[in-house]
N, C-alpha and C positions, 0 to 999 in steps of 0.2 A: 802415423796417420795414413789411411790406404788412398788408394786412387780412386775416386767418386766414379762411380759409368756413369754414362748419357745417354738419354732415348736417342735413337736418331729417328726421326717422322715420327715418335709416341707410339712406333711401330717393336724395332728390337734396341735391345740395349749396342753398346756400342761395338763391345765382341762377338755378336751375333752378328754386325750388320759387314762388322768388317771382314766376316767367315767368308760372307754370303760373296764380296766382293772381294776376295782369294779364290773362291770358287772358278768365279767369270775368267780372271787371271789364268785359271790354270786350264781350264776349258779352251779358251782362246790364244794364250800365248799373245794377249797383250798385258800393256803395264800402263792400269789405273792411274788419274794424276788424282788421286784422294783429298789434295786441297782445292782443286780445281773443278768443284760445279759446274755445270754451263748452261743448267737449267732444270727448273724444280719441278712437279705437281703435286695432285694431290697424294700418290702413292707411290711416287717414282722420283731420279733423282739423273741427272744425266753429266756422265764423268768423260772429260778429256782423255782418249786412250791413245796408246804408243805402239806401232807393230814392234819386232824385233827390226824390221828396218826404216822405219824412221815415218811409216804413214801415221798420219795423223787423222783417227777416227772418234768419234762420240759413242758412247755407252749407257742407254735407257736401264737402269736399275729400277725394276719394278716389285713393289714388295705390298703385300698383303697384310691387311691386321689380321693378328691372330683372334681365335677365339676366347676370351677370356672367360664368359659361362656356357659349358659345353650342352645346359640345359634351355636356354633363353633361344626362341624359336627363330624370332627376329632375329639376332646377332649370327645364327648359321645360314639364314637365308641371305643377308646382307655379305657375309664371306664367300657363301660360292657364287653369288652376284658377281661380285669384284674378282675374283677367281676366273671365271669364264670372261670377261671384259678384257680382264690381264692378257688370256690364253688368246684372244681374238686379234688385241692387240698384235701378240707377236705374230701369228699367222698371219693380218694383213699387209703389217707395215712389211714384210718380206716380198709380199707377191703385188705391190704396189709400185709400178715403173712408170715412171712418167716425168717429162724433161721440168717440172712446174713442183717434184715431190723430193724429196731428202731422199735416197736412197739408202733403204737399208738392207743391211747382206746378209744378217744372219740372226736367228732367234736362239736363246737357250732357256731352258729349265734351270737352276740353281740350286733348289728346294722347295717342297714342297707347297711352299710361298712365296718364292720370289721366282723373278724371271728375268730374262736382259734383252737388249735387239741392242746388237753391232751396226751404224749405221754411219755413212759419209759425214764429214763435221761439214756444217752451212759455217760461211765465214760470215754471215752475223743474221741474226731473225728481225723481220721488219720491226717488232716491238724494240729490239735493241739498237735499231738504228733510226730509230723516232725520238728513242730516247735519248741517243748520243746526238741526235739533232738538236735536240732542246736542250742537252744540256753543254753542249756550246757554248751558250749565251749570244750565239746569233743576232738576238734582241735584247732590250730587257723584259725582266719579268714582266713586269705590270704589262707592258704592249704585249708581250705575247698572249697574253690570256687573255687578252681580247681579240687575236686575232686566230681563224682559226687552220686546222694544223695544210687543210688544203692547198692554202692561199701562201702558209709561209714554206711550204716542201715546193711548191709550185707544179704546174699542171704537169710537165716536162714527167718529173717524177714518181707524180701518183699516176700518172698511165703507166708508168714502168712497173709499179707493185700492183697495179689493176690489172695488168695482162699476162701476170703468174696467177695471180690468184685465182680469177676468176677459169681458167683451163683446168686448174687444178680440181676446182669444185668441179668442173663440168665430169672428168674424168670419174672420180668418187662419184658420183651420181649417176652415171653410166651404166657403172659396175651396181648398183645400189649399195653403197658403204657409205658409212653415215661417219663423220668425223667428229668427235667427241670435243676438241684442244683446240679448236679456231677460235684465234683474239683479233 
């Protein structure tokens, strides 16, 4: 009995996807932590990376569906959409500096369809630290849902994430860049 492949994202099978992230490896001279996600989207997948001396960076794998009818009008206008997004992507989060933004150092190519940005690891995204708030168990459930998340993070703290956030947007709007991934 052989060994099944797996889509990864219903995008490439699982030897394509792992080509693509050998590729980034060898481009960069870091080392992928391949079990280690650290955050999904809709075409992209971001992996824990290792220099050869010991920094600890994040890695945006961004990958494109292929086109699977090379006649269907729609599905090649919806790839070079995502295509140029992808490509815009890497070129902004590069020249994006600002003390309130993840810094990222480096953009690559891959192939044809795929791309990466090398970027400083955040030791945790507010969504993951609202979540490990909650799930704490701080409260219990039934009270917590009714109370709501302002009141139990308390003022102290949502000023702390309101006055990142809010420079950050200011900054993106400065520049006129429009951010796609705010939750």
């Amino acid at each position: 009995m052989g060994k099944k492949e797996i889509n990864v994202n219903s995008i490439y099978s699982t030897t394509e996807y792992l080509s693509i992230l050998h590729s980034l490896e060898k481009q960069t001279n870091l080392e992928l932590d391949k079990k280690r996600i650290i955050g999904k989207g809709g075409y992209s997948q971001v992996y824990q990376a290792k220099s050869k001396g010991g920094k600890i960076f994040a890695a945006k794998i961004i990958t494109i569906p292929k086109i699977e009818d090379k006649t269907n009008k729609k599905e090649i206008i919806k790839y070079e959409i995502n295509k140029t997004i992808a490509q815009s992507d890497c070129f902004y989060a590069t020249r994006a500096i600002h003390k309130a933004i993840i810094r990222a150092f480096q953009s690559y190519s891959l192939n044809k369809d795929s791309y990466a940005i090398v970027m400083q690891k955040a030791s945790a995204s507010l969504n993951n630290i609202i979540t490990q708030f909650y799930n704490g168990n701080v409260m219990p459930t039934a009270i917590m849902s009714k109370i709501n998340l302002f009141n139990q993070m308390g003022e102290m703290l949502s000023k702390y994430f309101f006055n990142q956030i809010i420079p950050a947007m200011m900054y993106l709007k400065e520049n006129n860049w429009v951010h796609f991934d705010i939750k």
